[in-house]
C-alpha positions in Angstrom: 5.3 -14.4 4.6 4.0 -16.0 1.5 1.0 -14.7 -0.6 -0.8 -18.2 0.4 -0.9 -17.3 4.3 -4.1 -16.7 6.4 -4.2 -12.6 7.2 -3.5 -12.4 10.6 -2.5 -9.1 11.0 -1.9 -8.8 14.7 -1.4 -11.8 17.3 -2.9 -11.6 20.7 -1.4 -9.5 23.8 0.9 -7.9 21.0 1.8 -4.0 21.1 -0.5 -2.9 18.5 0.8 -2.1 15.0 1.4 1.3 15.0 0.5 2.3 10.4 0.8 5.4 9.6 -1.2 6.9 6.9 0.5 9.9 4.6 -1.7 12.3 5.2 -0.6 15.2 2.3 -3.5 14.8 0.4 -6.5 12.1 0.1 -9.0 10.1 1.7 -6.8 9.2 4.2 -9.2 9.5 7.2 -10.9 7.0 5.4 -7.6 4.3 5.5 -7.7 5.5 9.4 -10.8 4.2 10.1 -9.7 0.5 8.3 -6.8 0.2 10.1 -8.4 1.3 13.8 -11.3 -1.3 13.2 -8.4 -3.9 12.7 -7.0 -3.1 15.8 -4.2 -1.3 14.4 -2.6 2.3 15.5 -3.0 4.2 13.2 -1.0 7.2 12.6 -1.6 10.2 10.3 1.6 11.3 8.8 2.8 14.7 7.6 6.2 15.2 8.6 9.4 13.4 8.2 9.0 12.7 11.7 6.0 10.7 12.4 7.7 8.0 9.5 9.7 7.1 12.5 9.4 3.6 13.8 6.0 2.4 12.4 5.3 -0.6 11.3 3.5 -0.1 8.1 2.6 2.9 5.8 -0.1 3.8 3.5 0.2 5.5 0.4 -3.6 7.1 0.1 -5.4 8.3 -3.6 -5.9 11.7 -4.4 -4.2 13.5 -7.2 -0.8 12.0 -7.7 0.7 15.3 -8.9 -0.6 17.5 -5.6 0.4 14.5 -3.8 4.2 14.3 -4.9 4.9 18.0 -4.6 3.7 17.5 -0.6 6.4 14.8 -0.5 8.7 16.8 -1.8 7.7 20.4 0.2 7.2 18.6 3.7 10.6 16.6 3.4 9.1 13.1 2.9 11.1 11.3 0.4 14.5 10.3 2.2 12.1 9.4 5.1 9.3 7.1 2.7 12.7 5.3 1.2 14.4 4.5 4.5 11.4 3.2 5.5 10.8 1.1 2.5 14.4 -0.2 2.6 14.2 -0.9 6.2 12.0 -4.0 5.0 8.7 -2.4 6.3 5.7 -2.7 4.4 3.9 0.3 2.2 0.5 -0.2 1.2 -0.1 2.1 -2.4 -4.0 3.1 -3.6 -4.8 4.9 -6.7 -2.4 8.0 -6.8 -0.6 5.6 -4.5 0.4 3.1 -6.8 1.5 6.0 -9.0 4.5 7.7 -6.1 5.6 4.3 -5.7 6.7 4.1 -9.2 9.8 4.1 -11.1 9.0 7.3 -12.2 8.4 9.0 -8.7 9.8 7.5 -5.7 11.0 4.6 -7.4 9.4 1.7 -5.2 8.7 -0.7 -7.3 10.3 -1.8 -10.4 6.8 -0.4 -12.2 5.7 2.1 -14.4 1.9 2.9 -13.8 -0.2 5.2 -16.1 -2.3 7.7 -14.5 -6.1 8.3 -15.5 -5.6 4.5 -17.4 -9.4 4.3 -17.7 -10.3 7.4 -17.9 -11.5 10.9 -16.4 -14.0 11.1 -14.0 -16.9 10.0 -15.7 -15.2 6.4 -16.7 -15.1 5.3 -13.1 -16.3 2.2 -12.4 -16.8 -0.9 -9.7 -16.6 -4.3 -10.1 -16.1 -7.9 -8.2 -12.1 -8.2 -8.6 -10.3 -11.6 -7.7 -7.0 -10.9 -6.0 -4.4 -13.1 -5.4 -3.3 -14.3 -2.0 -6.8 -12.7 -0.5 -8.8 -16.3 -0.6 -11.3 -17.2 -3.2 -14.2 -14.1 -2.7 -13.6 -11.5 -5.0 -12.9 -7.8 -3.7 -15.6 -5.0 -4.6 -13.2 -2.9 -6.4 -13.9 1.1 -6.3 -12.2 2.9 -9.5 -12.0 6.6 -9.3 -9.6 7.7 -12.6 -7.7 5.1 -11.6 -4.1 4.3 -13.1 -2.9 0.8 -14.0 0.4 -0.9 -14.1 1.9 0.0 -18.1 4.8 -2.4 -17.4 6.9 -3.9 -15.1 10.2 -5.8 -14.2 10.4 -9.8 -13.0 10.3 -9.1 -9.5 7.2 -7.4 -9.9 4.2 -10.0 -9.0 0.5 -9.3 -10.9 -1.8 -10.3 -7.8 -5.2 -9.1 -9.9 -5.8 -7.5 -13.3 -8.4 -6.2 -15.6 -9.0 -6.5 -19.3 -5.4 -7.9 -19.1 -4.3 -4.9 -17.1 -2.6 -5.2 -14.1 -4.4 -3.2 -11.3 -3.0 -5.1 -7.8 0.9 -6.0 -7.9 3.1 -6.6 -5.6 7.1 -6.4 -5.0 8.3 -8.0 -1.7 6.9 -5.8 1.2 5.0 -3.3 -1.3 1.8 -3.9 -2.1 0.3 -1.4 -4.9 -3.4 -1.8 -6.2 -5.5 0.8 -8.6 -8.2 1.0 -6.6 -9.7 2.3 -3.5 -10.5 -0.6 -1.0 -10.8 2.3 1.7 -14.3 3.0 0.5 -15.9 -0.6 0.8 -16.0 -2.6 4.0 -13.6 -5.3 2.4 -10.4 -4.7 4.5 -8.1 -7.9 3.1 -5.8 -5.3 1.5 -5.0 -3.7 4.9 -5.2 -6.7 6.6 -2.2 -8.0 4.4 -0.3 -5.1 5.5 -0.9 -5.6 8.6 0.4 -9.3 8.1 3.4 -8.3 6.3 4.3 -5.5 9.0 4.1 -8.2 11.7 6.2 -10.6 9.9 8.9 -7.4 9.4 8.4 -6.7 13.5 8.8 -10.2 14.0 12.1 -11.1 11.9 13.6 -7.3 13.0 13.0 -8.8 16.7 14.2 -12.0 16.2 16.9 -11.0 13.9 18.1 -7.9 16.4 18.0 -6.3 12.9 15.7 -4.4 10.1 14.2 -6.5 7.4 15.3 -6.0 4.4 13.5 -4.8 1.7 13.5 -7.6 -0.6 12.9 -10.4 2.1 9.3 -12.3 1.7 
């Protein structure tokens, strides 16, 4: 699926998509409520377990370091990679972006810094155009948000801000700075969605997994 495709996240008389959200940590109930009103299933995830055989995953914020350790206690890194390198798609926010780094679960060919614009006090909204989401910008919620410090080729910058790049993307991984779980803009889980059909789709057709690094 190319970034230039409509978001059609679920075709008609489908099963719906069953995305789970990690659940360690975060606003997660938050991501739940997005995905249900898309017609997805969502799925809160704590256990290595309930990574089985969904269709999509989302990464939630929160604090990146409480976060990681969960992964690490409940089990859930050898589950988030297969996953990943199944050719399903992962959807990062905030402390998000940060796991899926090269630093943490190594995701994405990325290194993002945390608290990039500062504590607390220097968080911020604005009007954010994102590529691949159509020509109306996103309301972008920042909450001591990171941003992307650098990044390999493969890596694509889908949005940025004061020439930082705060949405990127690499092949089913989507990663953005922000929290879009907190407006009523739901094109970044709407693009999940897409890319998780077109991985169901290809894995049907294919009588195989996607691979990780297919469009």
């Amino acid at each position: 699926m190319g970034l230039g495709d409509p978001l059609t996240p679920e075709r008609g008389g489908a099963e719906p998509l069953r995305i789970g959200v990690l659940a360690s940590q975060g606003d997660f109930a938050a991501h739940t409520t997005m995905l249900r009103s898309l017609g997805a299933d969502p799925v809160q995830v704590r256990t290595a377990e309930e990574l089985r055989d969904l269709d999509g995953l989302v990464i939630p914020g929160g604090e990146s370091t409480t976060i990681a350790k969960a992964i690490e206690h409940d089990g859930l890194e050898s589950a988030i990679r297969a996953h990943a390198s199944s050719g399903r798609p992962i959807l990062g926010t905030c402390a998000g972006m940060i796991i899926c780094d090269r630093e943490h679960l190594g995701l994405v060919d990325a290194t993002a810094r945390r608290n990039a614009f500062g504590r607390q006090v220097a968080s911020f909204e604005l009007e954010l155009e994102v590529g691949g989401l159509g020509p109306d910008p996103m309301r972008a919620v920042f909450i001591r948000a990171p941003w992307i410090e650098d990044h390999g080729a493969e890596v694509e910058v889908l949005a940025s801000v004061d020439g930082h790049p705060v949405v990127v993307r690499q092949g089913r991984i989507v990663l953005c700075a922000f929290h879009p779980e907190l407006t009523d803009d739901s094109r970044l889980h709407a693009l999940l969605m897409a890319l998780a059909t077109s991985s169901r789709d290809r894995s049907a057709s294919d009588g195989q997994p996607a691979t990780s690094n297919e469009p």
